[in-house]
PAFI-932283 format. One record per residue (C-alpha): residue number from 1; residue in one letter; x, y, z. Coordinates in steps of 0.5 Angstrom, whole numbers, plus 500, padded with zeros to 3 digits. Layout:
<atoms>
 pos code  xx  yy  zz
 NUM    a   X   Y   Z
...
</atoms>
This chain:
<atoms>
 pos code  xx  yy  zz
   1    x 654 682 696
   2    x 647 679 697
   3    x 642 681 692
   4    x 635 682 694
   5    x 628 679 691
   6    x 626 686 686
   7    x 619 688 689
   8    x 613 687 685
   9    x 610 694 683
  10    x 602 695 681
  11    x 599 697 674
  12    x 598 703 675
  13    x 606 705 672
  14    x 604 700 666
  15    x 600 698 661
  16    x 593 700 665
  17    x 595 707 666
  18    x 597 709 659
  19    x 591 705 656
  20    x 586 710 661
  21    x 587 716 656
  22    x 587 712 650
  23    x 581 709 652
  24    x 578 716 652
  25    x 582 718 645
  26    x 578 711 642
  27    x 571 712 644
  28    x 572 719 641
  29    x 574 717 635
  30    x 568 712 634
  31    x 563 718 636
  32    x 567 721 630
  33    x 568 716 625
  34    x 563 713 621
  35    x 564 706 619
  36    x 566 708 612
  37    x 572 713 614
  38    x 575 706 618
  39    x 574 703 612
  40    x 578 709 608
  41    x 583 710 613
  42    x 585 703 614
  43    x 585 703 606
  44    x 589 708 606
  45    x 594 706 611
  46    x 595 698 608
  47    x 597 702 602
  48    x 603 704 607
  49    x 604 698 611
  50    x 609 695 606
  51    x 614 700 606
  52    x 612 701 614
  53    x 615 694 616
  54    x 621 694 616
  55    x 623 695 623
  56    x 630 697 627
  57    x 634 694 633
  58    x 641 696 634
  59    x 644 691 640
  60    x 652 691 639
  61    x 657 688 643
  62    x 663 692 646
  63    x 668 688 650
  64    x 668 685 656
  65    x 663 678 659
  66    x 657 675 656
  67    x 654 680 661
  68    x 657 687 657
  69    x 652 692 656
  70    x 651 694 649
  71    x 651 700 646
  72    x 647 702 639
  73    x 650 704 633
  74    x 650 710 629
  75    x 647 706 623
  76    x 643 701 625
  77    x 642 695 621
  78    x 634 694 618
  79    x 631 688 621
  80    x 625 685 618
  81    x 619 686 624
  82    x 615 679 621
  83    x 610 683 625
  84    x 603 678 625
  85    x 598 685 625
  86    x 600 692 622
  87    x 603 697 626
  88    x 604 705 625
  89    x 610 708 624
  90    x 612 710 631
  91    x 606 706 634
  92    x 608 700 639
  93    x 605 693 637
  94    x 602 692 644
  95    x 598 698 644
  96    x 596 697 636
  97    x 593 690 638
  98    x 589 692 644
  99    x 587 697 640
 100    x 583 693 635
 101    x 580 688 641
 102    x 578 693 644
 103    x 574 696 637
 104    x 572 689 635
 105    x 565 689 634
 106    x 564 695 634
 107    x 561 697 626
 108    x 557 691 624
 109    x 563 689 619
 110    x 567 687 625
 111    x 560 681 626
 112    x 561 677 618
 113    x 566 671 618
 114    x 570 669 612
 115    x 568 664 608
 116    x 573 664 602
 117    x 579 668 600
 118    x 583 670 593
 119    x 590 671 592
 120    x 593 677 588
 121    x 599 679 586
 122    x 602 671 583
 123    x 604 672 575
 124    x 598 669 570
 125    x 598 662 569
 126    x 604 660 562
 127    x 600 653 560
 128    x 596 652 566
 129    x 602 653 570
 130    x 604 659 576
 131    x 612 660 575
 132    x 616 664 579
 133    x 623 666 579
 134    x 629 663 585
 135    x 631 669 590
 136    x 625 674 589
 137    x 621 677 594
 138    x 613 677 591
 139    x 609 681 596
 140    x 602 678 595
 141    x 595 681 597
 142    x 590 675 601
 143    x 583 678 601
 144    x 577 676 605
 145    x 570 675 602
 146    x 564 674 606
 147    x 558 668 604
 148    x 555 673 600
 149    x 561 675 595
 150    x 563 682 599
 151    x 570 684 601
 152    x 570 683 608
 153    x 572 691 611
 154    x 576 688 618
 155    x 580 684 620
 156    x 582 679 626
 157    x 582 673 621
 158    x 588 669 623
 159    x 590 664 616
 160    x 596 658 617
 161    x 599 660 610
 162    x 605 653 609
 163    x 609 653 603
 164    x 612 646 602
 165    x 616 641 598
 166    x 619 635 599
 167    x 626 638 600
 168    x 623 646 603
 169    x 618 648 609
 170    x 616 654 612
 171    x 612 660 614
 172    x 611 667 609
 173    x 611 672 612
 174    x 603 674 613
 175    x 601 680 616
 176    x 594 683 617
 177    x 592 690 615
 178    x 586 690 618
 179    x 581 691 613
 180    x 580 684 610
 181    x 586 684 606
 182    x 592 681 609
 183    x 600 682 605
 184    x 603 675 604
 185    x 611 674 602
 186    x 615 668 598
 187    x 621 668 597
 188    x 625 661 595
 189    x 632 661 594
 190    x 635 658 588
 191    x 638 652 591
 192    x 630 648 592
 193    x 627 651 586
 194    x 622 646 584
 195    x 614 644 584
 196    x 612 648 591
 197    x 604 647 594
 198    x 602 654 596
 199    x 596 652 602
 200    x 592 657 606
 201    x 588 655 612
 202    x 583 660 616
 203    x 585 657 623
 204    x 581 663 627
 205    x 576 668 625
 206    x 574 675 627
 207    x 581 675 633
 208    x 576 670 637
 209    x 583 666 637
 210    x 584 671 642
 211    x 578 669 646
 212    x 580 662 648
 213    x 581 661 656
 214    x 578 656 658
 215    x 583 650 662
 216    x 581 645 655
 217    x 581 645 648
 218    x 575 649 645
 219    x 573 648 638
 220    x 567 653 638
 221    x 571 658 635
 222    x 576 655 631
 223    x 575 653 624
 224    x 581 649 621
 225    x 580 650 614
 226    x 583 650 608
 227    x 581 656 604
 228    x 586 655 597
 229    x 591 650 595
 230    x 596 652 589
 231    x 602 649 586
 232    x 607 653 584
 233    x 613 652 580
 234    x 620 656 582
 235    x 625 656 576
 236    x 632 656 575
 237    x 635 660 569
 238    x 635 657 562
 239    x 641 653 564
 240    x 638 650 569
 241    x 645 651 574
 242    x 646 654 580
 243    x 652 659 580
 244    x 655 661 587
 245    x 651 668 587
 246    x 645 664 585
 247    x 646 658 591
 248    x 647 662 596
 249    x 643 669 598
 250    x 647 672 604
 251    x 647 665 608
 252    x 653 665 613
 253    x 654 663 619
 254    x 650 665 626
 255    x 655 671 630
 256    x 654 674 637
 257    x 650 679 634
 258    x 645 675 630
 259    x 641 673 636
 260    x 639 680 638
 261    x 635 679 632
 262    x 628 678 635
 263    x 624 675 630
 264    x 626 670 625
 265    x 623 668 618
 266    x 627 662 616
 267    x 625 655 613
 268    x 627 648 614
 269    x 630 644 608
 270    x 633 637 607
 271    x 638 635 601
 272    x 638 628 600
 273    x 634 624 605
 274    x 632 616 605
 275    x 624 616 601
 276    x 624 609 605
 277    x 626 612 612
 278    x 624 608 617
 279    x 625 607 625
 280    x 629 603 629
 281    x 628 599 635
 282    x 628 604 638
 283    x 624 608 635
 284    x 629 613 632
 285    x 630 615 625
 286    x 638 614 624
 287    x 637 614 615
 288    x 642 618 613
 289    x 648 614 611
 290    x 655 617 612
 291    x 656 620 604
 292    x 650 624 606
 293    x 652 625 614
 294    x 654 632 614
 295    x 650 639 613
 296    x 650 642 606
 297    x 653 648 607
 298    x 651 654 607
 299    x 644 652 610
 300    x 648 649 616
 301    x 654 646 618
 302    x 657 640 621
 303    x 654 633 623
 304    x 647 633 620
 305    x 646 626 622
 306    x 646 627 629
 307    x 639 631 628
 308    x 635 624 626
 309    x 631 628 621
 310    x 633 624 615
 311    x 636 630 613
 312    x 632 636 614
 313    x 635 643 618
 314    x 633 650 620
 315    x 636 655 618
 316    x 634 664 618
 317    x 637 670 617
 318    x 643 666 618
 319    x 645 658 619
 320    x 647 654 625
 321    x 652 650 626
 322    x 651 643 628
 323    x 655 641 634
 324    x 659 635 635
 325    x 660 631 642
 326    x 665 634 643
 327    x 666 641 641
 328    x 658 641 646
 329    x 662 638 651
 330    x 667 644 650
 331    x 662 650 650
 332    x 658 648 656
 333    x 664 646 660
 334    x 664 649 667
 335    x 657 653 665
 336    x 652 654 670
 337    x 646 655 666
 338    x 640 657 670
 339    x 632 656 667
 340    x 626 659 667
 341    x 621 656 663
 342    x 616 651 661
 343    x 615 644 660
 344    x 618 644 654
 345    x 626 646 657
 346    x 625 639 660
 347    x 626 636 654
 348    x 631 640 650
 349    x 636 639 657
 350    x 635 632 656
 351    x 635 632 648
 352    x 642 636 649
 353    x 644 630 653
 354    x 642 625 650
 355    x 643 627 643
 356    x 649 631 642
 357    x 652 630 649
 358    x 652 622 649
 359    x 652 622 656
 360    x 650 616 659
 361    x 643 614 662
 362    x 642 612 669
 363    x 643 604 669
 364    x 635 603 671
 365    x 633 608 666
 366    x 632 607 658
 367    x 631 612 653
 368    x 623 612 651
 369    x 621 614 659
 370    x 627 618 662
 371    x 625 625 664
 372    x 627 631 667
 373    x 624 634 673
 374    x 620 640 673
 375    x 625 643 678
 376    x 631 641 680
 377    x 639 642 681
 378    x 643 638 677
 379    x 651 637 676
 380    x 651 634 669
 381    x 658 630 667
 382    x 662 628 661
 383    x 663 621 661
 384    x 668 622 656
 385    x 672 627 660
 386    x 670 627 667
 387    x 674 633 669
 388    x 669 636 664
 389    x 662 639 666
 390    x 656 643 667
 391    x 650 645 672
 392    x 643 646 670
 393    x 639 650 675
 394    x 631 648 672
 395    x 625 653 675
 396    x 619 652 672
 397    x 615 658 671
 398    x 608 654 668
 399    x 605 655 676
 400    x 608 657 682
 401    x 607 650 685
 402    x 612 646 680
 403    x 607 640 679
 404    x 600 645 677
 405    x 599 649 671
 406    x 596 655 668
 407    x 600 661 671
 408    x 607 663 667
 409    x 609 670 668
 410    x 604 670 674
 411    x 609 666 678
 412    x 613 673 680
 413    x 607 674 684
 414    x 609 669 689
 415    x 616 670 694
 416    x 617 664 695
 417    x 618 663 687
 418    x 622 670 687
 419    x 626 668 693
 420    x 628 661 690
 421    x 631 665 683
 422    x 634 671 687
 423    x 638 665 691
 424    x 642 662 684
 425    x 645 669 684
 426    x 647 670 691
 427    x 652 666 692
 428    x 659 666 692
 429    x 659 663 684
 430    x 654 666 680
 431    x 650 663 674
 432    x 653 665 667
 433    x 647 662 662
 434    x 639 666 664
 435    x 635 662 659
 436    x 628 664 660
 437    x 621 664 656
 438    x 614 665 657
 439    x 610 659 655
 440    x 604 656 654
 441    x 601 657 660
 442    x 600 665 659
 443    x 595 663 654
 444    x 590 661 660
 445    x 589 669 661
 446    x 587 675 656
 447    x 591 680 654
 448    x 589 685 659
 449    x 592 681 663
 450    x 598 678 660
 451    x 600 685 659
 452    x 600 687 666
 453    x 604 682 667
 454    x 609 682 661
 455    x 610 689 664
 456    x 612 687 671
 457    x 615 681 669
 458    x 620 685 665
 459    x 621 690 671
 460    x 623 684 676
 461    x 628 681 672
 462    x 632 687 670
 463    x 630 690 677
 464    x 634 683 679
 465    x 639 684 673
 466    x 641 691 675
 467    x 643 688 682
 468    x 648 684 680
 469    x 655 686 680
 470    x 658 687 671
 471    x 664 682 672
 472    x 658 676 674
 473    x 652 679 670
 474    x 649 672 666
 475    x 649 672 659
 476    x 641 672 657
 477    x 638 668 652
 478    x 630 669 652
 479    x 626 663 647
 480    x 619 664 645
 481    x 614 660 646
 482    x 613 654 640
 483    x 607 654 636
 484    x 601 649 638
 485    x 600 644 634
 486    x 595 638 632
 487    x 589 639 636
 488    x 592 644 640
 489    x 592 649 635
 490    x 585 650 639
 491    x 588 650 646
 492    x 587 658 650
 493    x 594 657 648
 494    x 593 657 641
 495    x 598 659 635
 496    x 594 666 634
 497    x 595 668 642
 498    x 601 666 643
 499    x 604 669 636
 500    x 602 676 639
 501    x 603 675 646
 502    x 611 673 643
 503    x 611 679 640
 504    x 608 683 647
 505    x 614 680 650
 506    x 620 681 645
 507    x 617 688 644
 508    x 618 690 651
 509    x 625 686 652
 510    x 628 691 647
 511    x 625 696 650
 512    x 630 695 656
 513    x 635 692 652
 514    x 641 697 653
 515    x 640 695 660
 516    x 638 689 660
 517    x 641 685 653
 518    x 637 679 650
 519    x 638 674 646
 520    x 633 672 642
 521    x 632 664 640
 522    x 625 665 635
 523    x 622 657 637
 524    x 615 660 634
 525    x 618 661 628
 526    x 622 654 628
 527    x 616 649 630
 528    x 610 652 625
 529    x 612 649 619
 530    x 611 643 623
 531    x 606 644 627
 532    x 599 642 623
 533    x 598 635 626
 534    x 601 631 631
 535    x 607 628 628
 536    x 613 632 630
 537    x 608 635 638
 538    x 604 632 642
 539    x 601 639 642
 540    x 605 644 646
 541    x 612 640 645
 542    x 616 637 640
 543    x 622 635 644
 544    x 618 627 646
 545    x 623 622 647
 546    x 622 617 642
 547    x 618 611 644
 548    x 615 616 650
 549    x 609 611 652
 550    x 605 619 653
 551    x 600 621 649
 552    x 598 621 643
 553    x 602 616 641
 554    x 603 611 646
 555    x 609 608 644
 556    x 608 609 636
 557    x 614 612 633
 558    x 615 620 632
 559    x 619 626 630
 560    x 622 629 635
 561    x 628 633 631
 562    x 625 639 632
 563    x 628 640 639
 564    x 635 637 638
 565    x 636 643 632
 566    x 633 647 638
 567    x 639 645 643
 568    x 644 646 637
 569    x 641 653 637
 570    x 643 654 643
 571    x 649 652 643
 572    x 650 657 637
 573    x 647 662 641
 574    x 652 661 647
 575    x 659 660 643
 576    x 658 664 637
 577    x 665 664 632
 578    x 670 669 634
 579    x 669 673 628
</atoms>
């Protein structure tokens, strides 16, 4: 059976058609509502939004391939949003944020800019001290305030909140209520309790991150400052000891059902690692001697050593296994894995090559210059075990011309882009792995925009999913976008427009997921901790080899573990336990 290429369709069936009556419904509101009564409403409903955030998603499997439907169950479980902006009950992420752009600028608060903030909700100070409990959820109100000392009355303010250790990094959840008061939650698990630095950052103010579409880096609107620092200590029980329900909070290994789960908010963490950690000749951060090789459960399981991270790992609702060579080899073994995707998927293939494969560079390659094309068709061996291997079909989606840039999802306006996919499926051996994402590139385009193609994006490919018979329907695994980081944070694809455009395009994944079920790696919520400078990315990618003579460090050492826990991700993804 030879599949077709699905046709695009027009707006007029999207987004752009349903936003016509909503527009109307908008302008009637402004001639209705004073200044003061947006101030009260979006008051009244930040003192909902706490209660109102917790979301549902009920994917589950029924028997059969890695392609099998999924049919919702009666009680779904409840799945954190994460969400960046708040939503009302029984509205859509995508209408809300177009929303509040389209309102933006018009009532004369909408025109001030933050200039410092104040944290409420923490415990008071016990000799000069801020304590917190281990495994408590503190939900805390961040507060904007003009120059003048006045509460800033709206939003759009996008803050970098980190909190860190030596041996704990992540992102608190922050969601934007719209009125100037931003809702932040901590939470630390008994096992890294500790001295803990609290930092809040104003990246951008006034939604103008949202603004950014220009082909350079644009620092005109972007204000990278630190708006408070605070130090907080996480304290264990009188006895100082960590029993079993205190060590371990719900932490199991990632099944099947777990990567239906759209958004994630997890941290990295490290037990011992090497204070002295230094690179080797090749530029590679090998530190962990073999007493401290493997993971600490239940935070990860396996060879912790073959990240080169001196000890750090990621772990979300649920913990990664780290895969030996061999068990890798084993789960990619006879696998056709097509991608569609950006840069960033030519490191990760490579990573997972290099790193967990052990397969053997090409004799006139070395490892600080090898790369993989942006589109290619390669068979891929084990060198160990040459009756064991994989296919990798790469289509890149950054232009319809491989080497340009600047299009991402817009790439399915071009047939030639469309035929080349619908071909990978029209032979007599079907591809088994479909991992895809939209990338940086989309940041190059407004929101009225990127949602017309999301929309359309959406529909091609369940237009070509519905195409293919169910005995060869590929497993789907969707990554998003990773955030920017270092001087990119204030690229066209910055991290507040490429959060909320992750958010559109999970949002309308779902929305078809009976049809078309997704699996869901979150790369944003797993590079943010790490992306305030360049020393783990290079902007827009956090898989560089060691050693890569590419800028902006010419050869100088850097991090590059991220995207190797990114490939084992993967790999958990597509081989999950029999459980």
């Amino acid at each position: 059976m030879k599949l077709s290429t699905p046709k695009r369709v027009g707006a007029s069936k999207g987004f752009s058609a349903q936003m016509d009556d909503k527009k109307k419904l908008v302008l009637v509101l402004i001639a209705i509502v004073t200044s003061g009564g947006i101030v009260l409403l979006l008051s009244v409903l930040q003192q909902h939004a706490l209660s109102d955030l917790m979301t549902n998603l009920s994917p589950i499997p029924s028997a059969g391939g890695p392609g099998s439907l999924y049919i919702p169950p009666e009680d779904p479980p409840n799945w954190s949003n994460f969400s960046n902006i708040y939503v009302p009950p029984g509205a859509s992420y995508t209408d809300t944020l177009f929303t509040l752009l389209k309102l933006n600028g018009s009532i004369p608060c909408h025109n001030q800019s933050t200039n410092f903030t104040k944290l409420h909700g923490l415990p008071k100070p016990r000799k000069g001290k801020v304590s917190l409990q281990y495994n408590t959820k503190y939900s805390l109100d961040l507060v904007a305030y003009t120059e003048e000392g006045k509460r800033r009355c709206s939003g759009g303010d996008y803050f970098e909140v980190d909190l860190h250790s030596d041996n704990f990094r992540s992102r608190p959840p922050t969601v934007d209520y719209g009125n100037g008061t931003y809702g932040v939650e901590l939470e630390v698990p008994g096992s890294w309790a500790g001295v803990f630095t609290l930092e809040v950052s104003l990246l951008f103010s006034n939604w103008h991150g949202m603004d950014q579409v220009e082909l350079a880096i644009n620092e005109t609107f972007c204000v990278k400052e630190v708006m408070m620092t605070k130090e907080l200590h996480v304290v264990l029980n009188e006895t100082g000891v960590l029993d079993s329900v205190q060590q371990i909070p719900n932490m199991n290994r990632c099944t099947k059902e777990d990567f239906y789960r759209p958004h994630w908010s997890g941290r990295w963490t490290r037990g011992w690692f090497d204070e002295n950690c230094k690179p080797d000749k090749e530029k590679r951060y090998r530190c962990l001697p073999p007493e401290h090789s493997s993971c600490e459960e239940p935070w990860c399981f396996g060879p912790l050593y073959r990240l080169e991270s001196n000890g750090w790992s990621y772990s979300a609702h649920c913990s990664f296994k780290l895969f030996e060579r061999d068990e890798a080899w084993e789960c990619l073994n006879n696998r056709w894995i097509v991608i569609w995707g950006d840069s960033n998927f030519q490191d990760t293939i490579r990573n997972l090559l290099l790193f967990i494969l052990d397969w053997q560079l090409p004799s006139n390659q070395n490892l600080a210059e090898f790369q993989l094309e942006r589109k290619y068709e390669k068979f891929f061996i084990n060198p160990y075990r040459p009756d064991q291997s994989f296919q990798v079909s790469m289509i890149f989606n950054g232009h319809h011309l491989h080497w340009d840039n600047g299009e991402g999802l817009r790439t399915l306006n071009y047939q030639e882009h469309t035929d080349w996919i619908t071909m990978h499926f029209n032979g007599t051996k079907a591809p088994d792995t479909l991992i895809m994402n939209s990338g940086l590139h989309d940041g190059y385009h407004e929101i009225d925009a990127f949602i017309e193609e999301a929309d359309k994006a959406v529909e091609w490919w369940l237009g070509l999913y519905k195409q293919i018979p169910d005995d060869r329907k590929p497993q789907l695994l969707w990554r998003t976008t990773v955030a920017p980081a270092g001087l990119s944070r204030s690229m066209p694809g910055n991290p507040q427009k490429m959060e909320s455009y992750n958010h559109i395009m999970m949002e309308k994944l779902k929305a078809v997921r009976h049809e078309m079920p997704v699996k869901f790696v979150d790369s944003f919520d797993m590079t943010f901790p790490f992306h305030y400078t360049n020393e783990f990315s290079d902007g827009g990618h956090y898989g560089r080899a060691p050693g890569t003579p590419l800028k902006p460090w010419y050869r100088s050492p850097h991090w590059y573990f991220v995207d190797i826990m990114l490939a084992h991700i993967w790999l958990n993804a597509l081989c999950p336990p029999n459980v």
